[in-house]
RODO-2510 file (C-alpha; in nm, 4 decimals, decimal comma):
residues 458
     n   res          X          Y          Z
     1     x    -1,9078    -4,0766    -1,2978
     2     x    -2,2055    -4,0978    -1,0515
     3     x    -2,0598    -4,2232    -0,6930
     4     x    -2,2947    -4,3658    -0,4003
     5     x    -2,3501    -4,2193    -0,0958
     6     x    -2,1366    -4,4705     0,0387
     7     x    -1,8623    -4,3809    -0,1599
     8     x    -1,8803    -4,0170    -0,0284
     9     x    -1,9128    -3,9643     0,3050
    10     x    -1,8153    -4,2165     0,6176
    11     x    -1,9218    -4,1886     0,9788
    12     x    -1,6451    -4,0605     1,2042
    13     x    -1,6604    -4,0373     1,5840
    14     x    -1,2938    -4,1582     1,7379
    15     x    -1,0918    -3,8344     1,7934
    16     x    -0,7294    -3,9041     1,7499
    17     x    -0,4893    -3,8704     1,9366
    18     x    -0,2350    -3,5896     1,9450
    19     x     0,1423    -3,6672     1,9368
    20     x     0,3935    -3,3281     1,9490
    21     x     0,7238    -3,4154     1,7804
    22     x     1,0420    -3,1606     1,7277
    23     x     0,9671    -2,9990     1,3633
    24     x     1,3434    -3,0194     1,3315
    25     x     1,3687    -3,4106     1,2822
    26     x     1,0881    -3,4131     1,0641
    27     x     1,1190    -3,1213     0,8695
    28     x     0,7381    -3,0348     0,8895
    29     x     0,6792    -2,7145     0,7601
    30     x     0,3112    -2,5196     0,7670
    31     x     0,4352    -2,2673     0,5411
    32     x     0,5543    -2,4798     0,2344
    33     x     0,4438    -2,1763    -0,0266
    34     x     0,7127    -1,9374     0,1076
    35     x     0,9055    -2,1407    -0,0974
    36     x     0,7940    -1,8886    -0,4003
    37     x     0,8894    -1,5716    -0,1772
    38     x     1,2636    -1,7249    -0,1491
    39     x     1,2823    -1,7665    -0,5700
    40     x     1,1940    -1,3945    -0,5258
    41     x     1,4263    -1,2350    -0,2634
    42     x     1,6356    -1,4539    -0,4825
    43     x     1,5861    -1,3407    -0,8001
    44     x     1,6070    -0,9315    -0,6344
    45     x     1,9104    -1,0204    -0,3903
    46     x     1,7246    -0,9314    -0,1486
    47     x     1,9517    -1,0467     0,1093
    48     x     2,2055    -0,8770    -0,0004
    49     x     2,0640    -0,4945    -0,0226
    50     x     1,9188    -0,5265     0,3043
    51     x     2,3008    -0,5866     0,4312
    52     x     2,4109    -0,3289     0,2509
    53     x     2,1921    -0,0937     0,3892
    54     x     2,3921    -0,1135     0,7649
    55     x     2,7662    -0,1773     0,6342
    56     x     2,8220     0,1232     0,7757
    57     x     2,7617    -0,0155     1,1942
    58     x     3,1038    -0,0576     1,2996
    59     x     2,9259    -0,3622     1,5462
    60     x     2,8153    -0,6172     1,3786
    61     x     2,5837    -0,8335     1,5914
    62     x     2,4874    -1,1827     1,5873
    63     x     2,1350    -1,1397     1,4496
    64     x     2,2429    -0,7758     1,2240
    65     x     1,9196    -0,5466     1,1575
    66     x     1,9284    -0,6499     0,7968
    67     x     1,8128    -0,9971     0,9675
    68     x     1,5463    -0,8403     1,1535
    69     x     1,4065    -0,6501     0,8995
    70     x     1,3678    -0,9562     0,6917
    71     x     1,1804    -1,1042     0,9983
    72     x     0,9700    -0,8033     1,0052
    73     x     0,8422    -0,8740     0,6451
    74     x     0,8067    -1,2464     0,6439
    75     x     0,5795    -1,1555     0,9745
    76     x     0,3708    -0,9605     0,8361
    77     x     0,3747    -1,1836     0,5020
    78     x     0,2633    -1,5027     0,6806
    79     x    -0,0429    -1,3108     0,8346
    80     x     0,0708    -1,1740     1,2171
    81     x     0,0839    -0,8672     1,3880
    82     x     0,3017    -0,8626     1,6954
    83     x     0,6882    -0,9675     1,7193
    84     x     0,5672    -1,2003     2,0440
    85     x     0,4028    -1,3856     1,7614
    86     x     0,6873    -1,5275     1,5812
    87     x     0,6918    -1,7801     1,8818
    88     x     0,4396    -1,9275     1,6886
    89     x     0,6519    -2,0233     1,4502
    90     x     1,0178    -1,9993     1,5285
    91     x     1,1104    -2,3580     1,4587
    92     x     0,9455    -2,3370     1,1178
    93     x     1,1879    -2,5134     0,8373
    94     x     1,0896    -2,3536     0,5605
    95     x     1,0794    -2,0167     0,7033
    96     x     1,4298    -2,0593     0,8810
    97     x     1,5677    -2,1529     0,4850
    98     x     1,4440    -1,8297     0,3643
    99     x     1,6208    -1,6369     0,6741
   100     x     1,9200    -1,8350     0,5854
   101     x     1,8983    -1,8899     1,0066
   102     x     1,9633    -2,1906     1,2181
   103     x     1,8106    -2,0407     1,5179
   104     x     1,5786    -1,7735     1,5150
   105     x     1,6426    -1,4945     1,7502
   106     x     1,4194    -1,4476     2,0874
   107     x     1,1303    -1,1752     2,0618
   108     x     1,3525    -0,9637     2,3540
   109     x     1,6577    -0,9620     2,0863
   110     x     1,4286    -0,8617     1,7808
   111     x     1,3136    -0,5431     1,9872
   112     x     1,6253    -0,4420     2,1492
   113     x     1,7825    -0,4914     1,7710
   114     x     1,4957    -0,2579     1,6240
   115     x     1,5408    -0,0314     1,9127
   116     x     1,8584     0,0472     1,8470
   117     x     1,8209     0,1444     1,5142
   118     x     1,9425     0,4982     1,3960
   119     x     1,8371     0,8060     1,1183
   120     x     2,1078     0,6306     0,8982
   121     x     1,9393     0,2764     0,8500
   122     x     1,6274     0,3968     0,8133
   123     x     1,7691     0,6043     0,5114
   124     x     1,9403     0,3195     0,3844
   125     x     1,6417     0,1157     0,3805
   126     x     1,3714     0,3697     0,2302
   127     x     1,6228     0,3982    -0,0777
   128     x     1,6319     0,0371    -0,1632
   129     x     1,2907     0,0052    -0,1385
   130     x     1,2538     0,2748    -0,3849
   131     x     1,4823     0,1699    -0,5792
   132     x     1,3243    -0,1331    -0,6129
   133     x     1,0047    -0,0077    -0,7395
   134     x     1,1958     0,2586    -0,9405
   135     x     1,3737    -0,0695    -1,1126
   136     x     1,0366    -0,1871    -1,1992
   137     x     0,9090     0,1162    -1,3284
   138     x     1,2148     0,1515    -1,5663
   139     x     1,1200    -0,2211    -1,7058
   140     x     0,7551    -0,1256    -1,7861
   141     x     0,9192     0,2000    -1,9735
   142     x     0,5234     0,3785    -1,8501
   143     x     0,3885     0,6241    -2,0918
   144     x     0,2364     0,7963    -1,8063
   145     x     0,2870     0,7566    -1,4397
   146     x     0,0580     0,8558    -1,2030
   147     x     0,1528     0,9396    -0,8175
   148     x    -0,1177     0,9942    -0,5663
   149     x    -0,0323     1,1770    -0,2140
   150     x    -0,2169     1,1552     0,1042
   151     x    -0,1297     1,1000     0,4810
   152     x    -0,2566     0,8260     0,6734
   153     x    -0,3074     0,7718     1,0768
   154     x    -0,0417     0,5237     1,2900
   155     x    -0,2168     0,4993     1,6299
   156     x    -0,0473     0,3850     1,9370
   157     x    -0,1969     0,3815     2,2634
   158     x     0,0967     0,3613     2,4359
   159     x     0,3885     0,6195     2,4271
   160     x     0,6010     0,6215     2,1568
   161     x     0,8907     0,8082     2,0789
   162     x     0,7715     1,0864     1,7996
   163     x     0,4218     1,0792     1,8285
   164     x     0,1733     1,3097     1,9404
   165     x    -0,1388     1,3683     1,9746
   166     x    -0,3225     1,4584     1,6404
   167     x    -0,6571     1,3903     1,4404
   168     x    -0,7701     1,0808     1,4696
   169     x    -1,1331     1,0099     1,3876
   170     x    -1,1345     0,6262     1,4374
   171     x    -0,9422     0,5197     1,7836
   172     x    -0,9950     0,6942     2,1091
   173     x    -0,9794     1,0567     2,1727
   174     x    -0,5985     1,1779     2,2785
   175     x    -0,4316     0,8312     2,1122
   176     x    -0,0642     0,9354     1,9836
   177     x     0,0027     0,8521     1,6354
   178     x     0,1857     0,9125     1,3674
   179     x     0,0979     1,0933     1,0289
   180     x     0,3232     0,9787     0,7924
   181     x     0,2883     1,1079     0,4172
   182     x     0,2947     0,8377     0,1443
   183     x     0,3382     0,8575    -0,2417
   184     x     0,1753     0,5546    -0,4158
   185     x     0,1846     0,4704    -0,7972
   186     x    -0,1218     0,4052    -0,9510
   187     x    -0,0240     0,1904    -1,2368
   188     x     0,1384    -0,0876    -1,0344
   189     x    -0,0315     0,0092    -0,6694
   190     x     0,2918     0,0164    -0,5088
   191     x     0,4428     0,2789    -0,2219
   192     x     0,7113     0,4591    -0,3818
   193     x     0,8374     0,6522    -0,0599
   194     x     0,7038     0,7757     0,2599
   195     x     0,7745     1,0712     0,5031
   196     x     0,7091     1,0242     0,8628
   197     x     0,5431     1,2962     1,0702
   198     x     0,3873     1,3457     1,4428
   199     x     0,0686     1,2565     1,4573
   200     x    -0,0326     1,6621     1,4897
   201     x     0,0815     1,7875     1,1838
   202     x    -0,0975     1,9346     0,8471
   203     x    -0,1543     1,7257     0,5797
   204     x     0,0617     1,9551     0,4012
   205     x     0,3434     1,9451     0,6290
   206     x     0,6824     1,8723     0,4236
   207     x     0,4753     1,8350     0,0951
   208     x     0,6069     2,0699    -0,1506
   209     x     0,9173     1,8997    -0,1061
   210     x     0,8627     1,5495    -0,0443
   211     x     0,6224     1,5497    -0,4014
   212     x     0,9187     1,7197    -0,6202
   213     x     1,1659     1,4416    -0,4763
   214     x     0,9159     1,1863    -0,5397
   215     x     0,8488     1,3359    -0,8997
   216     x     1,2103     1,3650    -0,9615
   217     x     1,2743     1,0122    -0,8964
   218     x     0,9923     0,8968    -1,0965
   219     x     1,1126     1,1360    -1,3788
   220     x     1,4998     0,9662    -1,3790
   221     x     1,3627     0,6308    -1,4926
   222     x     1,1081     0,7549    -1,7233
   223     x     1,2619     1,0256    -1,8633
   224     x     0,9851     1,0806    -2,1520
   225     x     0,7016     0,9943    -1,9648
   226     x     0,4042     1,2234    -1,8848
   227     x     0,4076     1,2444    -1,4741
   228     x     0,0887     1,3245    -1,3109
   229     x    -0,0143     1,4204    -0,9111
   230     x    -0,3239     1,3357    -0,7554
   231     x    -0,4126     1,5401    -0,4077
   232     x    -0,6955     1,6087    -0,2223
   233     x    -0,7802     1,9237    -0,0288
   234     x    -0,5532     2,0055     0,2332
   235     x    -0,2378     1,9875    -0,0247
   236     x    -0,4787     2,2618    -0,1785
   237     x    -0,1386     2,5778    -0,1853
   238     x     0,0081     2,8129    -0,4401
   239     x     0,3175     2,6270    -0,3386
   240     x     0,2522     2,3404    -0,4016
   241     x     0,0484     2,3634    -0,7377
   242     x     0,3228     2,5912    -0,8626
   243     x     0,5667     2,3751    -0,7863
   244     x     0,4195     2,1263    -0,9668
   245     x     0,3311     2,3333    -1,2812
   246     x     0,7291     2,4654    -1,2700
   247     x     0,8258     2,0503    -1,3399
   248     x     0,5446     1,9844    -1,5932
   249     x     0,3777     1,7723    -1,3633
   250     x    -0,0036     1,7219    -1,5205
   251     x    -0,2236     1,7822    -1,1543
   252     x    -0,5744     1,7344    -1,0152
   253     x    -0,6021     1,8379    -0,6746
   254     x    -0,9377     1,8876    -0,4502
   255     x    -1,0191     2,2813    -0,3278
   256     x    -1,1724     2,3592    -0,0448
   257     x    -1,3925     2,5910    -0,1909
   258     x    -1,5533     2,6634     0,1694
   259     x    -1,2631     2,8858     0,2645
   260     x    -1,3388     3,1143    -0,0313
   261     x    -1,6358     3,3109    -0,0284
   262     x    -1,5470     3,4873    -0,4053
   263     x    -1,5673     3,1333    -0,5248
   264     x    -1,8900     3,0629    -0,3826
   265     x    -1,9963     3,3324    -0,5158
   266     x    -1,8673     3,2300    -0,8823
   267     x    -2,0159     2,8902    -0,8208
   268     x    -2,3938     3,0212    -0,7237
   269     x    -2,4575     3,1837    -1,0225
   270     x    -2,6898     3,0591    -1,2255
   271     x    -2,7361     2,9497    -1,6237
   272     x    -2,3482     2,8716    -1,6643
   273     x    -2,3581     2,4650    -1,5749
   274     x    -2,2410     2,2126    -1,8801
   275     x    -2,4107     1,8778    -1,8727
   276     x    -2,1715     1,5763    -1,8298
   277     x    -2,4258     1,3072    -1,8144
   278     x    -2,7798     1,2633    -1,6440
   279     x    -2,6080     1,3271    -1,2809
   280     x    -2,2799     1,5576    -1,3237
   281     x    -2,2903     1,8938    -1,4876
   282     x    -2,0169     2,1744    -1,4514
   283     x    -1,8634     2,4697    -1,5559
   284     x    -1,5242     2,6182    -1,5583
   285     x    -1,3102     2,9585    -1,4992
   286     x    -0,9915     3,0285    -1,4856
   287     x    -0,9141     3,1889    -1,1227
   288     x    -0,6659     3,2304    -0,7944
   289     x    -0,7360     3,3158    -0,4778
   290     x    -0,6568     3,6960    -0,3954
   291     x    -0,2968     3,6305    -0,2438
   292     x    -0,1851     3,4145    -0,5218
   293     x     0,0240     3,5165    -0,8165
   294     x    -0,1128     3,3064    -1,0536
   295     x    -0,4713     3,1570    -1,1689
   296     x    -0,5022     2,8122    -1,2524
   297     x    -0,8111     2,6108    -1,4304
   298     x    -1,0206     2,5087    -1,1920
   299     x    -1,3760     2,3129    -1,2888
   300     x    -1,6666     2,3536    -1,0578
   301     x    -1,8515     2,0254    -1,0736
   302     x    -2,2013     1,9309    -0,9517
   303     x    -2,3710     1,5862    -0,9158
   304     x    -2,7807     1,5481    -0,9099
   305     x    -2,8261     1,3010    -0,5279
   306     x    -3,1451     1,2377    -0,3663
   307     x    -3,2672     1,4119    -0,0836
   308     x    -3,3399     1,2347     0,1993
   309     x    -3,7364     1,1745     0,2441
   310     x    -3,8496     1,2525     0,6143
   311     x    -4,1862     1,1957     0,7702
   312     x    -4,4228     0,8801     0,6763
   313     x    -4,4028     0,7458     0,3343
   314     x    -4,6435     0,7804     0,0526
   315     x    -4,5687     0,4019    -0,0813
   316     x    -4,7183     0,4793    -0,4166
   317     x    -4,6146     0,3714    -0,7303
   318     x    -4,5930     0,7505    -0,8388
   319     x    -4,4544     0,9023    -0,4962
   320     x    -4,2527     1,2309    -0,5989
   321     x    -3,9064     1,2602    -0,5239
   322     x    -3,6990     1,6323    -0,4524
   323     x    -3,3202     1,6123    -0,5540
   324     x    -3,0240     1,8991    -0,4580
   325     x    -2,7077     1,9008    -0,5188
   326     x    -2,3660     1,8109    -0,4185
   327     x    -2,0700     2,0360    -0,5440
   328     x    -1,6795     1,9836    -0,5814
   329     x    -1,4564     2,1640    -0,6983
   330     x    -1,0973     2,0600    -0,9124
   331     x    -0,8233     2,2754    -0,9682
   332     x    -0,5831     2,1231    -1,2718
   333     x    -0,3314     2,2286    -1,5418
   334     x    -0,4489     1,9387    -1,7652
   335     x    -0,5943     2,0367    -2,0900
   336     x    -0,8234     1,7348    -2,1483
   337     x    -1,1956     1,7536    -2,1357
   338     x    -1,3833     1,7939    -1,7857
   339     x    -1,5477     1,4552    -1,8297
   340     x    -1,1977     1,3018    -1,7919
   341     x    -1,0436     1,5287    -1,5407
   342     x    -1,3533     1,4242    -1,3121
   343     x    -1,2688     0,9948    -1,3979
   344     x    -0,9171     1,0770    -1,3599
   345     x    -0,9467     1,2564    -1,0289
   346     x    -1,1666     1,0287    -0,8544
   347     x    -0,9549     0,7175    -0,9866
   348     x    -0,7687     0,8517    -0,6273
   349     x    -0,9755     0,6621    -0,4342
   350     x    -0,7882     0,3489    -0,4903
   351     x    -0,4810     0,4520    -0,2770
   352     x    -0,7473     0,4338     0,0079
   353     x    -0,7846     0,0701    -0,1087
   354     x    -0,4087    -0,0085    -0,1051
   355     x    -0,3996     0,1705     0,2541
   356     x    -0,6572    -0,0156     0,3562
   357     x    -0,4480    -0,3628     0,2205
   358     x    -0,1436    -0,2443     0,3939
   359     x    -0,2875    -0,2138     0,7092
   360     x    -0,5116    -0,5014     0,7592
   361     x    -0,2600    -0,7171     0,5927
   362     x     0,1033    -0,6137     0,6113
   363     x     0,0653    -0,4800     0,9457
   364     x     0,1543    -0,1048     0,8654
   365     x    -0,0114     0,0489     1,1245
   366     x     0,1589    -0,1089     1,4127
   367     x     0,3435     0,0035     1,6456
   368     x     0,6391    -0,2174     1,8050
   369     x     0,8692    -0,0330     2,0191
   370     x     0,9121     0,2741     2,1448
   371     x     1,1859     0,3919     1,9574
   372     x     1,1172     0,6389     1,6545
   373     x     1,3736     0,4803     1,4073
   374     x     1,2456     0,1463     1,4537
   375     x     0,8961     0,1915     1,4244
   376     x     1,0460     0,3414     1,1270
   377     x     1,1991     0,0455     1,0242
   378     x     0,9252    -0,1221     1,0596
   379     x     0,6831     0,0739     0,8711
   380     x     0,9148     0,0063     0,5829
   381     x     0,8987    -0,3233     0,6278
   382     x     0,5707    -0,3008     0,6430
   383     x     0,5884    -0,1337     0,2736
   384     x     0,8312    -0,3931     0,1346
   385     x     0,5680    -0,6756     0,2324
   386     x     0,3537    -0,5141     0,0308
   387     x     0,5389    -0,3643    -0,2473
   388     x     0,7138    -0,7628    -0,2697
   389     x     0,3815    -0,9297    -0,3044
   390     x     0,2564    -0,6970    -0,6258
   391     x     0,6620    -0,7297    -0,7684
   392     x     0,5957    -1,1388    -0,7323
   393     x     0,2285    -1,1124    -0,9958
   394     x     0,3651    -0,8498    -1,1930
   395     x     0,6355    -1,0776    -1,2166
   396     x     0,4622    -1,4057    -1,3241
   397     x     0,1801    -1,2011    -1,4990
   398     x     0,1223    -0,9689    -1,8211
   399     x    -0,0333    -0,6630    -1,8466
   400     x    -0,4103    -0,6670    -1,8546
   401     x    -0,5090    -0,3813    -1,8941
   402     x    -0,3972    -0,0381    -2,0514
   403     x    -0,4473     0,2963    -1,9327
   404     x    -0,7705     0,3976    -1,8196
   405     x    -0,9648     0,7629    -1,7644
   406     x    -0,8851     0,6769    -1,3918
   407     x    -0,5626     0,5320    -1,3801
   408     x    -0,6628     0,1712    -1,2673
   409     x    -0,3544    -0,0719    -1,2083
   410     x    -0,2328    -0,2305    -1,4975
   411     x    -0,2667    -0,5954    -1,3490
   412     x    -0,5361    -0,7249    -1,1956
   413     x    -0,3584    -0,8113    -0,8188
   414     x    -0,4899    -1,0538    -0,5874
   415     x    -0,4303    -0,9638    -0,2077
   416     x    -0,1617    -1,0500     0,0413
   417     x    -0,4530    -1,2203     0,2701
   418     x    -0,5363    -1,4212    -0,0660
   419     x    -0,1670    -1,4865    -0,1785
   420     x    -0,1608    -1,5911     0,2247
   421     x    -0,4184    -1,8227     0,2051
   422     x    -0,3892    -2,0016    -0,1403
   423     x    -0,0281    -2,0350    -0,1805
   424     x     0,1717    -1,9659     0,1470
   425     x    -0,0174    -2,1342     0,4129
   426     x     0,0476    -2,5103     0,2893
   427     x     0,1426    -2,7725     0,4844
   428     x     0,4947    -2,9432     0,3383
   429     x     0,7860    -3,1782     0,4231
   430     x     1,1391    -3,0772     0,3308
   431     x     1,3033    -3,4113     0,2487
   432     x     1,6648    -3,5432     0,1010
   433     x     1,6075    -3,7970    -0,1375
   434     x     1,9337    -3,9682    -0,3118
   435     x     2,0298    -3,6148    -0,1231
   436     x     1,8234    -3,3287    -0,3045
   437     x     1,6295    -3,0983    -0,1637
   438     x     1,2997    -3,0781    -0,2139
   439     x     0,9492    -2,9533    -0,0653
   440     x     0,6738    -3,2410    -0,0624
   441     x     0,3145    -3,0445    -0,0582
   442     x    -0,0194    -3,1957    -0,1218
   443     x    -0,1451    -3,3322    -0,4716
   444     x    -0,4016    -3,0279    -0,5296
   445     x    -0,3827    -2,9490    -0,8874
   446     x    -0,4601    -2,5526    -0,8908
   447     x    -0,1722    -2,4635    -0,6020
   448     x     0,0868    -2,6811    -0,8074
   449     x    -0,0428    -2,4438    -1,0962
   450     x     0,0307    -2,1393    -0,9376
   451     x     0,3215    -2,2047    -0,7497
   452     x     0,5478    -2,3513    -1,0593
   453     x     0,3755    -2,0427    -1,2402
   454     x     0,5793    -1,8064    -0,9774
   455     x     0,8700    -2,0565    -1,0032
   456     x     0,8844    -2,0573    -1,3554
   457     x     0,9916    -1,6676    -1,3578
   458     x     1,3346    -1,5932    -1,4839
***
C-alpha cells in the first residue's frame, strides 16, 4: 500500500506539558520485560536458594542479604552501576513484584547490609551459583566440556579491604585491585566458580588447586565426559600440568618459551618446520624443562606476518614486500593433530569476550564497599546476572551448533545490553481487570514474540 506524505509525517511544535504522578496509583512500570526474569527465578527458586544460603545468621534483619543480593543482580540486569542508582528506580512496580518487596530498602541499608557480610555467605552463595550451572551442565549430558582459566583486574581507586596494589595496565599507576581467578565453560559461556585474590598476586596463585576443584565438579555431573583445560602462560608449571595429566584432563596451555634458552635453541634450528597452511607451519618434540620430572608434547608453531614497511613508499603495483615471523609455543597431552590443537587453543580467546560482557554489562568490576566479603558478594552477583541471562536463551532455545575445533558456544547468545534493550526496558501498566493480574505493554509484534517465547518455557 503506497501512503502520501501526508499520511506519514505531521508538523509538531507544542511541547507538552509534564505532569509527575506517584507510580504506585498507577502502576506504571518502565521495566515491563522483567516480567520474563521473574518466570525464571521462578522456574530455578531462586528466591529460595538465595535464603538458604544465610539460614545460618542467628539475626534475621528486615531487608536479609538474600534480599540484597537479589537487588545486586536485578541492578546490574536493568543496566546500572552504582547502589546510589537504584534511587532511580525504587518505586518501580514491576521490579518491586520480582523482589517480592513493598518498600525497597534505602541505598545506606543496602551497604551497611553488604558490609556486614561474612566468609560464610559468600561460601554459601558461590555454591549455588555453581550448582546452578552444574544443574545445567548435567541436562545437556556434554560429550566434552571445556574449562578455560585466567585472572582478570578489579580496580578500585579508593581503599578497599583486600586489595593491593598489583599489575594493572589499563587504570592509573598504584590503583588497588583485585585479581580474582575465574573458570568459565566454553560450551555454554558461563562462570563456573571464581577465587578471589589481592590485586598483587601471580596468575598462578591458588591454581593447581582451584582447577582440580573446578575439574572435579565438572567431572561429578558428567561423569563420562572428556574434560579439557585451556591456560595461557603464566599457569605454564610442572604442577599444574601434572596435575592435570594425573585426572585425565585433555590440556593446551601457552609456554613462555623466553625463559628457556634450550628451547630457543630447539626452536632456531632450521629444516624441521611442517606446513599447516599458507601462514602457520610447525614442528614438534617431546621435552621438559631441566627441573621437571617429566616431558610433555609441546608444538612449536610459527605464523608468516608482514613486516612493517618504513621510509617513503614505492606505490607501485609490484612494490616488494619482506615477511618474518611470529612464534608460539603449546604444550598439550592431546593426541589430535597440530592443526587442531592450534583452533582449539586459540578458541580461548572467547573468555576475554565473556569478561569483557561481564564487565561492561553486569557490572563485575565494581567496587561497592569497603568490606572484602561484600565486594565478594557482589562480584557473585555480578556472575549470577550473567550466568541467569545465558540460563534464560539456553532455556527458550535449541542447540545450534555442535562442537567445533575451537570450542565455540553451543547457542548463539545475544547480550545482556541487547536482552536490556529489546525485552527489559519496556514501558507497561500492571492492571486488575475482573481482578487478574496482568502487564499491559505496547502492540509491537517482535517483543510479544520473544517475550511469550521466554514465557512459554516449562
Amino acid at each position: 500500500m503506497k501512503y502520501s506524505k501526508a499520511d506519514v509525517a505531521f508538523r509538531a511544535h507544542k511541547i507538552p506539558e509534564v505532569v509527575f504522578e506517584a507510580a504506585e496509583g498507577l502502576k506504571l512500570t518502565s521495566f515491563g520485560g522483567l516480567v520474563i526474569y521473574q518466570a525464571l527465578f521462578d522456574r530455578l527458586d531462586l528466591k529460595t536458594k538465595l535464603r538458604k544460603c544465610f539460614m545460618h545468621k542467628k539475626i534475621a534483619p528486615i531487608y536479609g542479604l538474600h534480599r540484597i543480593v537479589l537487588i545486586m543482580m536485578l541492578n546490574t540486569t536493568l543496566g546500572y552501576r552504582k547502589l546510589r542508582d537504584t534511587d532511580y528506580y525504587r518505586d518501580d512496580p514491576m521490579v518491586l513484584r520480582v523482589l517480592g518487596l513493598k518498600q525497597f530498602p534505602d541505598v545506606s541499608t543496602i551497604s551497611r547490609t553488604l558490609a556486614a557480610a561474612d566468609a560464610k555467605d559468600v561460601v554459601n552463595v558461590r555454591q549455588m551459583a555453581q550448582d546452578m550451572v552444574l544443574f545445567r551442565l548435567g541436562q545437556e549430558r556434554l560429550a566434552r566440556a571445556t574449562l578455560d582459566f585466567d585472572g582478570s583486574v578489579l580496580t578500585t581507586m579508593k581503599h578497599a579491604e583486600g586489595t593491593a596494589v598489583g599489575f594493572n595496565k589499563k587504570k592509573k599507576k598504584g590503583a588497588r585491585s583485585y585479581y580474582p581467578l575465574f573458570c568459565t565453560i566454553a560450551q555454554t559461556g558461563q562462570f563456573l566458580d571464581m577465587h578471589h585474590r589481592a590485586g598483587n598476586v601471580h596468575d598462578s596463585n591458588g591454581a593447581p588447586e582451584f582447577a582440580k576443584a573446578c575439574v572435579d565438579k565438572a567431572r561429578s555431573v558428567l561423569p563420562g565426559a572428556v574434560i579439557e583445560a585451556r591456560f595461557d602462560s603464566a599457569f605454564f608449571s610442572e604442577e599444574m600440568l601434572g596435575g592435570l595429566a594425573d585426572d585425565k584432563v585433555e590440556f593446551t596451555a601457552s609456554v613462555p618459551f623466553e625463559r628457556f634458552l634450550e628451547l630457543k635453541k630447539i626452536i632456531e634450528k632450521p629444516g624441521r618446520w611442517r606446513p599447516i597452511d599458507d601462514t602457520w607451519s610447525y614442528f614438534e618434540t617431546s621435552w621438559k624443562p631441566k627441573s621437571w620430572g617429566r616431558k610433555f608434547r609441546f608444538i612449536v608453531i610459527r605464523q608468516v606476518v608482514k613486516e612493517q614497511v618504513k621510509g617513503p613508499l614505492q606505490l607501485h603495483l609490484f612494490e616488494p614486500r619482506s615477511y618474518k615471523f611470529e612464534y608460539k609455543v603449546i604444550v598439550t597431552n592431546k593426541k589430535a593433530k597440530a592443526k587442531k590443537i592450534l583452533a582449539f587453543h586459540n578458541g580461548r580467546g572467547a573468555q576475554e569476550k565473556i569478561f569483557a560482557e561481564a564487565k561492561s554489562q553486569a557490572q563485575l568490576e565494581y567496587v561497592p564497599v569497603r568490606r572484602l566479603y561484600g565486594n565478594q558478594l557482589y562480584c557473585l552477583a555480578a556472575m549470577l546476572a550473567h550466568n541467569l541471562t545465558r540460563e534464560l536463551q539456553m532455556e527458550s532455545g535449541e542447540r545450534e551448533f555442535g562442537t567445533s575445533e575451537k570450542r565455540r558456544s553451543l547457542w548463539t547468545f545475544e547480550s545482556l545490553s541487547t536482552i536490556r534493550q529489546r525485552l527489559v526496558q519496556r514501558a507497561a501498566r500492571l492492571i486488575r481487570p475482573q481482578g487478574r493480574l496482568t502487564l499491559v505493554m505496547g502492540a509491537n509484534d517482535r517483543v510479544r514474540e520473544e517475550i511469550e517465547r521466554h514465557l512459554r518455557v516449562a
